[in-house]
C-alpha atoms as one frame of an Amber mdcrd trajectory, in Angstrom:
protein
 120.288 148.080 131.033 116.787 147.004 130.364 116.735 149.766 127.380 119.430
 148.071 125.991 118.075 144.499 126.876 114.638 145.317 125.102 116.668 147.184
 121.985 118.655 144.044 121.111 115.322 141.744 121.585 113.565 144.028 119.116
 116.658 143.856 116.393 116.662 139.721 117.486 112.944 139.638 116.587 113.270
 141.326 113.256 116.397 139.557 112.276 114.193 136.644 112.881 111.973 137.648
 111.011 113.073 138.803 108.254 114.526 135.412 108.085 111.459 133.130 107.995
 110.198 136.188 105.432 112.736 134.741 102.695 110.830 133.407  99.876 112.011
 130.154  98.765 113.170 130.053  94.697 110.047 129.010  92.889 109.674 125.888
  92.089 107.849 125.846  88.162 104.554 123.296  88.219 104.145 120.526  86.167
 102.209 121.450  83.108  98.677 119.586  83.681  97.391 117.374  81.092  93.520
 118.069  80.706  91.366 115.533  81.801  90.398 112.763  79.255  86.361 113.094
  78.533  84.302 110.802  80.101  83.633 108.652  77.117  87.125 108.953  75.738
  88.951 106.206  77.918  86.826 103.317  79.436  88.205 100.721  81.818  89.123
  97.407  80.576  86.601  95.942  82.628  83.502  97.744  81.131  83.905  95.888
  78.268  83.492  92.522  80.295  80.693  90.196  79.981  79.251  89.204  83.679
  80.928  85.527  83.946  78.546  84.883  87.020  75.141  83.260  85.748  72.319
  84.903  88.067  70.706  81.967  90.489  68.522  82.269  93.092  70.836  81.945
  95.997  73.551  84.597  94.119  70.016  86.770  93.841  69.221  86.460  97.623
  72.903  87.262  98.538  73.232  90.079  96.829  69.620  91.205  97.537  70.728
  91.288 101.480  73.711  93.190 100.710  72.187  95.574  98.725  69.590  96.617
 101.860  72.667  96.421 104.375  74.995  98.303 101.901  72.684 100.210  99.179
  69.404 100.587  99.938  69.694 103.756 102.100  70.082 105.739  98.585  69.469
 103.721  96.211  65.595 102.520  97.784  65.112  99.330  99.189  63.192  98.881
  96.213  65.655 100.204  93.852  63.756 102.678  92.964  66.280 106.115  93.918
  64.332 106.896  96.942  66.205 105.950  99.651  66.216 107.480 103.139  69.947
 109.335 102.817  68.354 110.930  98.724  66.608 113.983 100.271  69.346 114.968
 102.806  72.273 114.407 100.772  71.001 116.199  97.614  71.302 112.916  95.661
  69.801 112.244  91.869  69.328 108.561  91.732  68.064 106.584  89.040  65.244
 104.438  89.348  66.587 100.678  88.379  63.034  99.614  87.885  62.817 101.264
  85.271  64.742  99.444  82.510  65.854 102.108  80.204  67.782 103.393  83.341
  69.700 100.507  82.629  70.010  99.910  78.794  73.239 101.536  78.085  75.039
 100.654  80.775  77.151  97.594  80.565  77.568  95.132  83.163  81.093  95.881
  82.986  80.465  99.103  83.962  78.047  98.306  86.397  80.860  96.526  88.029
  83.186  99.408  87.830  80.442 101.785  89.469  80.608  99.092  92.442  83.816
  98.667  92.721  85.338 102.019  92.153  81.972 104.107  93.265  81.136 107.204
  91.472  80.116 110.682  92.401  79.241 110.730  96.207  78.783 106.875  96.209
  81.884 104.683  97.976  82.703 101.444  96.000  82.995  98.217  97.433  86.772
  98.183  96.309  88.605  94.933  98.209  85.997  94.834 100.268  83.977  92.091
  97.922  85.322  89.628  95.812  84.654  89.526  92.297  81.746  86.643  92.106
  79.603  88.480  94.459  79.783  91.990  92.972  78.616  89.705  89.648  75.774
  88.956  91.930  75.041  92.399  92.841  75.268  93.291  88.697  72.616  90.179
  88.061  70.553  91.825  91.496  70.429  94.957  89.991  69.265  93.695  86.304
  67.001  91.515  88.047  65.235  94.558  89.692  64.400  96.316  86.104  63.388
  92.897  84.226  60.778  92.297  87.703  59.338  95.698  88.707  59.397  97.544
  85.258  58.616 101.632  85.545  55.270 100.560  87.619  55.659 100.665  91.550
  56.719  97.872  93.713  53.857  95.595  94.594  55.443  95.275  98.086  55.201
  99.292  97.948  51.357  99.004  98.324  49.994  99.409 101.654  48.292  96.457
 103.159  44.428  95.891 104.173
């Protein structure tokens, strides 16, 4: 009885088996386009001129969000050499410098903060359109005061 018992569990098993092993019609993939290069197709926002004027308390708003949000990449300085640059493997451009700056529009700038790019999360919802303006004036403002030389707050004090 048990020879017969383990017999008809084997043939259950493989029945069972041989089920699940089956392979399911193919299914043919969508053809993929290729992607469209980089410069090919820009948003309609990188065309957009910053509608925000830059004033001191716009400037001082987005300068606290940038150390609470930025700074730990981007420098608190915005110079690319922020605490997080070294450990994740990060090449960050030096926004003191203005030619880092002088192709880019602020339309773009605003997509980069909004949508993010490479290993960098955008703001998305998260901000509402005036104040990631700000942020674009904050980070012009940083190449038109601290040029390629280093911050003066960089210095170490007597």
């Amino acid at each position: 009885m048990r020879t017969a018992l383990a017999c008809f569990s084997v043939i259950v098993l493989a029945a069972i088996s041989l089920g699940f092993g089956k392979q399911e019609p193919t299914q043919e993939k969508p053809k993929e386009n290729p992607p469209p290069a980089a410069d090919a197709v820009k948003p309609a926002t990188a065309d957009r001129k910053n509608p925000v004027a830059p004033t001191p308390e716009g400037l001082s708003a987005a300068k606290k969000m940038f150390g609470y949000d930025c700074a730990m990449c981007h420098g608190a300085a915005g110079d690319g050499k922020g605490d997080m640059v070294e450990s994740m493997k990060l090449t960050m451009k030096n926004w003191r410098d203005p030619q880092s700056l002088g192709t880019m529009t602020d339309g773009e700038l605003y997509e980069i903060i909004i949508k993010g790019k490479g290993k960098m999360t955008g703001e998305g919802d998260r901000l509402p359109p005036d104040k990631v303006w700000n942020m674009v004036n904050y980070v012009r403002a940083l190449a038109k005061k601290g040029g390629a030389a280093p911050a003066a707050d960089a210095a170490p004090k007597q």
